[in-house]
N, C-alpha and C positions, 0 to 999 in steps of 0.2 A: 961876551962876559959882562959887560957893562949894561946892557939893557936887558940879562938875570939881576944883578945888584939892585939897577934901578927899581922892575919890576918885584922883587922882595923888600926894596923899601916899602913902594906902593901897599903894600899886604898889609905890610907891621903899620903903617900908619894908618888905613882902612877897619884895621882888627883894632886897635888902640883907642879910632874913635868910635867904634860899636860899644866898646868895654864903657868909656866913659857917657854914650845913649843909655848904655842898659844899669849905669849907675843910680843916673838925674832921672832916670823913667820909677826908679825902686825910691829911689829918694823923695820923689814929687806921691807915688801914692802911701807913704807912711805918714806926710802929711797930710793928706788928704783923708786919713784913716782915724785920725785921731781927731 
């Protein structure tokens, strides 16, 4: 049970830092755009 938990942390923080890539990735070409 404890290394599901673990491993579903693992997820939520792997998922949470793609989210915040694919922010700074959107964000870096609207500068780039203007």
């Amino acid at each position: 049970m404890l290394e599901f938990l673990k491993a579903k942390r693992l997820v939520g923080f792997f998922t949470s830092l793609a989210g915040l890539m694919q922010n700074c990735s959107v964000l870096d070409l609207d500068t780039f755009e203007r």
